[in-house]
C-alpha positions as CSV (number, residue, x, y, z in Angstrom):
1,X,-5.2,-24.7,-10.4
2,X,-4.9,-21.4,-12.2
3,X,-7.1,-20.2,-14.8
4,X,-5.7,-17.1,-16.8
5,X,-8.9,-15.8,-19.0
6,X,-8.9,-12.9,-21.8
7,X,-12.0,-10.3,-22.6
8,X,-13.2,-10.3,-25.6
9,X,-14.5,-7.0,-27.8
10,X,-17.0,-5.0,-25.6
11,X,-14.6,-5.0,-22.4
12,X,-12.6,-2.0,-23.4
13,X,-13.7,1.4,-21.8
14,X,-11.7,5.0,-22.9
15,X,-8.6,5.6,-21.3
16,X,-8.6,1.9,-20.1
17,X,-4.6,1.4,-20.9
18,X,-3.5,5.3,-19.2
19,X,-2.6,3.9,-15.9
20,X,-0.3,0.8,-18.0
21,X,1.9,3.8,-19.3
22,X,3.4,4.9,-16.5
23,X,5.7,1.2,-17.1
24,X,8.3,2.3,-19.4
25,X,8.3,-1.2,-20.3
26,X,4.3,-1.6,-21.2
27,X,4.6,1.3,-22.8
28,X,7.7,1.0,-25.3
29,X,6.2,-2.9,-26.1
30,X,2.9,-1.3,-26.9
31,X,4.5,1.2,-29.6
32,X,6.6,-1.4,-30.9
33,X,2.9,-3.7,-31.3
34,X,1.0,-0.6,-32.4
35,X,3.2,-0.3,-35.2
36,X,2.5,-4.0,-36.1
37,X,-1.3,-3.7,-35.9
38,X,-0.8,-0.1,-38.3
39,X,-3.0,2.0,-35.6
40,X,-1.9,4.4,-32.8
41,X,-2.9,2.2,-30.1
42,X,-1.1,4.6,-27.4
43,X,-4.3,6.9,-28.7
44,X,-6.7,4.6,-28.8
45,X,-6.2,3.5,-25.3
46,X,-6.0,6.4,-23.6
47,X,-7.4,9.8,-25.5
48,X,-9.9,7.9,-28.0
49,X,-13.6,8.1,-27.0
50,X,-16.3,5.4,-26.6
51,X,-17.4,5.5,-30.3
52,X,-14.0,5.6,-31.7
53,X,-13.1,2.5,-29.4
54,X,-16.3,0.6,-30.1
55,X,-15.0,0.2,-34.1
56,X,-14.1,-3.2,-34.7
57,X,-11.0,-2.5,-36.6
58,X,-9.6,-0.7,-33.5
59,X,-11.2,-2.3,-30.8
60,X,-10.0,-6.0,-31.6
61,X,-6.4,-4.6,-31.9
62,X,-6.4,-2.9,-28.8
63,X,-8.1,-5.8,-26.6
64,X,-4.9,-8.5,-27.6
65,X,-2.3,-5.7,-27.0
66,X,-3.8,-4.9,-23.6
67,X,-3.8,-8.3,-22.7
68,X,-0.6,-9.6,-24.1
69,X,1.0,-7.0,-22.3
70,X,-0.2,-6.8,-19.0
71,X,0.5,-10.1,-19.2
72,X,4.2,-9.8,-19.9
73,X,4.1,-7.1,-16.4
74,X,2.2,-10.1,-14.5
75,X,4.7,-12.9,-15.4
76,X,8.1,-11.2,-15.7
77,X,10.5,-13.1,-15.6
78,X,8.5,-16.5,-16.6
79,X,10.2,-19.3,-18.6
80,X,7.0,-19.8,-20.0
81,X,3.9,-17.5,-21.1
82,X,1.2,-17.3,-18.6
83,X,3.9,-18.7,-16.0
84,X,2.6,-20.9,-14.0
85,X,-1.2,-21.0,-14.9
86,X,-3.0,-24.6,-15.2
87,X,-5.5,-23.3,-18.0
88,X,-5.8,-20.5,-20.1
89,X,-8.6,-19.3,-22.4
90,X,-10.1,-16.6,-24.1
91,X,-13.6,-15.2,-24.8
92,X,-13.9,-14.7,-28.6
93,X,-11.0,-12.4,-29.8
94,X,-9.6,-12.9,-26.3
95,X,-8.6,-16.5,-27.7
96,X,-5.7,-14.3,-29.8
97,X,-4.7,-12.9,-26.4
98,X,-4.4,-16.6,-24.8
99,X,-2.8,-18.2,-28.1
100,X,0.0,-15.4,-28.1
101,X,0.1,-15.9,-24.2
102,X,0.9,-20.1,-24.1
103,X,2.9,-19.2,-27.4
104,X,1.2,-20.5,-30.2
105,X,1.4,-17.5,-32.1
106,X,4.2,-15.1,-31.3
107,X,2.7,-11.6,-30.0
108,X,3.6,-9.9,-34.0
109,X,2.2,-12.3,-35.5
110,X,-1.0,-12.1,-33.5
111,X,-1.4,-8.7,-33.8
112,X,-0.6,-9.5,-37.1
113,X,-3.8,-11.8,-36.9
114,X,-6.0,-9.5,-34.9
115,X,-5.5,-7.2,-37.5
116,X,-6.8,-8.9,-40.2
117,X,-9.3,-10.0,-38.1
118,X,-10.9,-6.5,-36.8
119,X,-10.6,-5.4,-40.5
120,X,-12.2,-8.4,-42.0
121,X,-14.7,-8.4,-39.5
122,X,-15.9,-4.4,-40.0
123,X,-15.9,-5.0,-43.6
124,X,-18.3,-7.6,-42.9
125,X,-20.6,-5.9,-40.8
126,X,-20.3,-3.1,-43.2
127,X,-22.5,-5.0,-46.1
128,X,-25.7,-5.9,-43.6
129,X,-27.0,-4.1,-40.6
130,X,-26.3,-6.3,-37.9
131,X,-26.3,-6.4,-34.1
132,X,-26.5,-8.7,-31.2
133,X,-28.6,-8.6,-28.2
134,X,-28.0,-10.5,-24.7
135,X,-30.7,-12.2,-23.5
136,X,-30.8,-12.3,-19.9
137,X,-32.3,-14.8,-18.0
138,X,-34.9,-17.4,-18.8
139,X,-35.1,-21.1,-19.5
140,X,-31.9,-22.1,-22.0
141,X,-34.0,-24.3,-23.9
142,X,-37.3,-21.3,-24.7
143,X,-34.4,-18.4,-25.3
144,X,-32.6,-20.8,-27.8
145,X,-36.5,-21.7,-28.9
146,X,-37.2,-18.2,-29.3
147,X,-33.8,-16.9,-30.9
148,X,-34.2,-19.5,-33.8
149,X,-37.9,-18.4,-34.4
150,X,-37.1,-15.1,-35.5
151,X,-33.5,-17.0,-37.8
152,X,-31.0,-15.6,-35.1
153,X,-28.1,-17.0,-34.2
154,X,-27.2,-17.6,-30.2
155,X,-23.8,-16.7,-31.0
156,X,-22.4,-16.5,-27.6
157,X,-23.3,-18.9,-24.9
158,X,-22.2,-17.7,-21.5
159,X,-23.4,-19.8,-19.0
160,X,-25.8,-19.0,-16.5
161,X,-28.6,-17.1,-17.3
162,X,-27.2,-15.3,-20.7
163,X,-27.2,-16.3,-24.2
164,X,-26.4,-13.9,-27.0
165,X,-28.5,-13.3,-30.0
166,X,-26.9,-12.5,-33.6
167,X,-28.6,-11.3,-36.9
168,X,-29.7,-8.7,-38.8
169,X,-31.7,-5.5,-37.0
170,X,-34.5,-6.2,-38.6
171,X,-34.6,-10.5,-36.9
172,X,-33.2,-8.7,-33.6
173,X,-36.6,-6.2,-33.9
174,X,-39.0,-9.2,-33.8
175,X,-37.5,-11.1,-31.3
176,X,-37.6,-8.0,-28.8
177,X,-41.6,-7.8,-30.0
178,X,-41.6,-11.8,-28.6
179,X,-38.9,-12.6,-26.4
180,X,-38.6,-15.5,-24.3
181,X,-41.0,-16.1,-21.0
182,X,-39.1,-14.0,-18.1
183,X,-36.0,-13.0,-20.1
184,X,-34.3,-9.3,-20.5
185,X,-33.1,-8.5,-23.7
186,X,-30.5,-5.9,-23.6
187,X,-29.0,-4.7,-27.3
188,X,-25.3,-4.7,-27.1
189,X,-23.3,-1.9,-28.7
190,X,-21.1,-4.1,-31.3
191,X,-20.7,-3.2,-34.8
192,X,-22.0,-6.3,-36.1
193,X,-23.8,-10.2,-35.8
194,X,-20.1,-11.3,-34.8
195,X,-19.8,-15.4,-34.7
196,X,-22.6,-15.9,-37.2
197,X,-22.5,-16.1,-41.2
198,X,-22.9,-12.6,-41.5
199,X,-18.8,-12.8,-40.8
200,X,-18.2,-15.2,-43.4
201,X,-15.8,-13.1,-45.9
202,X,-13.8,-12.5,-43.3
203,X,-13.3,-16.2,-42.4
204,X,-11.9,-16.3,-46.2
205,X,-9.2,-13.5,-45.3
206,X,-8.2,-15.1,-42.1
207,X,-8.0,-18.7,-43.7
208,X,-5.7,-16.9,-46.4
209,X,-3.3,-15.2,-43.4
210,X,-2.8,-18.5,-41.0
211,X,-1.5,-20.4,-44.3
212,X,1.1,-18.0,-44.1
213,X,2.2,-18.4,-40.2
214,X,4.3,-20.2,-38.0
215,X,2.5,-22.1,-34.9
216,X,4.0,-23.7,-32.0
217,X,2.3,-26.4,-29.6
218,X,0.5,-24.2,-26.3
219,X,2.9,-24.2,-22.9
220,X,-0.3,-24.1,-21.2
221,X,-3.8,-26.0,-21.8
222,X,-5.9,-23.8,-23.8
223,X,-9.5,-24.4,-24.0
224,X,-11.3,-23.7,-27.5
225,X,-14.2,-21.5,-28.0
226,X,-16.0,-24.1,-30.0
227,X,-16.3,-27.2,-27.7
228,X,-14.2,-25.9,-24.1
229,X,-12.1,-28.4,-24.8
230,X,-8.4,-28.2,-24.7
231,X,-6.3,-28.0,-27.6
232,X,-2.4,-29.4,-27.7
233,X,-1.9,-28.5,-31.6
234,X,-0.8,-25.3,-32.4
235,X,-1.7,-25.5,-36.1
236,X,-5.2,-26.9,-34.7
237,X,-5.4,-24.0,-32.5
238,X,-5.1,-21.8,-36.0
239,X,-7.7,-23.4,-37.5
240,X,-9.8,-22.8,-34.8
241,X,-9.2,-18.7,-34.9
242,X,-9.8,-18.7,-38.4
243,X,-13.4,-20.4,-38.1
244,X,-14.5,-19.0,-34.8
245,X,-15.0,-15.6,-36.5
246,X,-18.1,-17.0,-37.8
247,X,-18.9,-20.0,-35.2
248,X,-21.1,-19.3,-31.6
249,X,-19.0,-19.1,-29.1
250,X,-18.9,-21.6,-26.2
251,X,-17.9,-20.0,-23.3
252,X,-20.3,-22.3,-21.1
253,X,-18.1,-25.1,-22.1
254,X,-15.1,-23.2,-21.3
255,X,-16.4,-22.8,-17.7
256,X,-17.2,-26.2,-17.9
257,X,-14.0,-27.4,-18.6
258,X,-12.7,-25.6,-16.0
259,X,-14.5,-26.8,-13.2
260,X,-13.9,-30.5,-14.3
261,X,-10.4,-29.6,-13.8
262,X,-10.4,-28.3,-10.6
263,X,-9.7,-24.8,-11.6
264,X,-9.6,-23.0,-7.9
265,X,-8.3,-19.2,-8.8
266,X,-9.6,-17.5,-12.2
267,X,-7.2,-14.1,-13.1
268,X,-8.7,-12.2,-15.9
269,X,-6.3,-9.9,-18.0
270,X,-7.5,-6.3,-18.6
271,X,-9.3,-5.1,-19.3
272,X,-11.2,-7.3,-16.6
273,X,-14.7,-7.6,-14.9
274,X,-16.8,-9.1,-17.8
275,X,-15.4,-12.6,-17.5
276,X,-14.5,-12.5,-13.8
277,X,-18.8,-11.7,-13.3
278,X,-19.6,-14.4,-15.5
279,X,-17.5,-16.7,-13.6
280,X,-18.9,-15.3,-10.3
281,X,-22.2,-17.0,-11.6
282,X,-20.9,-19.9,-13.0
283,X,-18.0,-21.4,-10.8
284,X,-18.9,-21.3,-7.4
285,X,-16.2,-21.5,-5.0
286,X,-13.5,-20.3,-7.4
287,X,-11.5,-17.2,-6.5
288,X,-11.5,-14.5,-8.7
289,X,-8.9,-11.5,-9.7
290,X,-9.8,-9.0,-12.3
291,X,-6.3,-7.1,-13.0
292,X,-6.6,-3.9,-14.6
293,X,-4.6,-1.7,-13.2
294,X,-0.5,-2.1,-12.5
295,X,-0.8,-1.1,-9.0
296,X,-2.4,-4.2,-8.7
297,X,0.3,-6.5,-9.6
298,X,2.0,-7.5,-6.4
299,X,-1.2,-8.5,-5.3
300,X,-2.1,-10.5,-8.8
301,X,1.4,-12.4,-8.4
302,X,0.4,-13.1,-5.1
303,X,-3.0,-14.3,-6.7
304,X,-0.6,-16.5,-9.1
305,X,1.3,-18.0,-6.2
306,X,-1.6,-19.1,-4.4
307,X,-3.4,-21.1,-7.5
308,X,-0.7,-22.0,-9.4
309,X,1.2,-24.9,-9.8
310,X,5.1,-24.7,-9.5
């Protein structure tokens, strides 16, 4: 069974979607989608430095287009999304990326979506000094012990061996002065204590949007960040968007979920490697693609063959 899996913010690098342009097709979608989202993603993604790609408001954007379309290179030709992929799933605003790719949301209206979203979310952020920190290593139940101590939040669980902390800089200072027995901390640069009530307004703006949109039923399980489970209403799936901005995210359930299936090849959209290493930790025996490059597409369909069902 096929897994198709989607970054979320953090993943993107500079100059990450250069090599994409040389597809007349990638690149003529991705100005049409630019002008959707109202930013110059062409720039973003392949002159725009670190800092200018690590703001929320253009970094959220540019994730779902990357993904979206690299996706419509990988499955040309598809009746269907994500072709034939078993399971697909995204790791926080990667979830846009796998709703628009099993058709939920069409890919304007979730750029529409991720637009509100990045906004909403930096406006947020903007009010509090927040942060998040991964904590690395450690036993599950003294880093969750530890993070609520200092009135964090672990907003992302990722399986083995990492849990992210949320909160202000202030709660993510004292819980580097006491962190958990044989953990790492490592500060992440993120412009905010995504997936927490810090990111409440923007869960206000986004409820406001989704009234406003069409949904269809997913062509392809999608698993939910809140539970891992899988999620056969589109207007459910919505929901779920909309309340995730300020919800942990469960990405161990995810990989759960996945392994209960039966899940034997794991393709990550680009840009790829932070999922694809998680999984390496998490689902032993699973074969793993990270595609980030189009030169890589004959062997990703390939990859697709193999694992997927007809």
């Amino acid at each position: 069974m096929l897994a198709i899996v989607a970054p979320g913010q953090g993943a993107q690098t500079p100059g990450f979607l250069s090599p994409w342009l040389t597809e007349q097709s990638f690149a003529d979608r991705l100005d049409a989608l630019a002008a959707v989202a109202e930013l110059d993603l062409r720039h973003y993604g392949t002159e725009a430095d670190a800092d200018t790609i690590r703001d929320t408001a253009v970094a959220q954007p540019l994730l779902v287009v990357a993904g979206i379309l690299a996706a419509e290179q990988l499955f040309v030709g598809a009746d269907r999304g994500f072709g034939p992929a078993g399971i697909a799933a995204g790791h926080s605003v990667g979830e846009i990326t796998a709703a628009a790719g099993v058709g939920v949301l069409s890919s304007e209206d979730a750029m529409v979506f991720v637009r509100e979203r990045g906004r909403g979310m930096a406006e947020a952020a903007a009010g509090t000094p927040t942060s998040m920190t991964a904590v690395i290593g450690g036993k599950v139940d003294e880093v969750l012990a530890a993070i609520e101590a200092q009135g964090l939040t672990p907003a992302n669980n990722n399986g083995s061996g990492q849990i992210v902390a949320a909160g202000t800089v202030e709660q993510l200072a004292a819980l580097a002065e006491h962190p958990p027995t044989r953990a790492r901390l490592i500060p992440l640069s993120v412009a905010g204590a995504f997936h927490t009530v810090h990111m409440a307004p923007a869960v206000d703006r986004l409820r406001e949007l989704a009234a406003t949109m069409t949904t269809h039923g997913p062509s392809t399980t999608l698993l939910s960040n809140a539970d891992g489970q899988a999620v056969a209403d589109g207007t459910e799936v919505l929901r779920r968007l909309v309340s995730q901005v300020a919800s942990p995210v469960r990405w161990d359930l995810c990989l759960a979920t996945m392994a209960e299936l039966g899940v034997t090849g794991l393709l990550e959209l680009p840009p790829a490697g932070t999922l694809t290493g998680i999984a390496k930790r998490n689902l032993r025996g699973v074969e793993l693609f990270a595609l980030n490059t189009p030169d890589q597409l004959p062997a990703a369909q390939e990859f697709v063959a193999r694992h997927g069902a007809a």
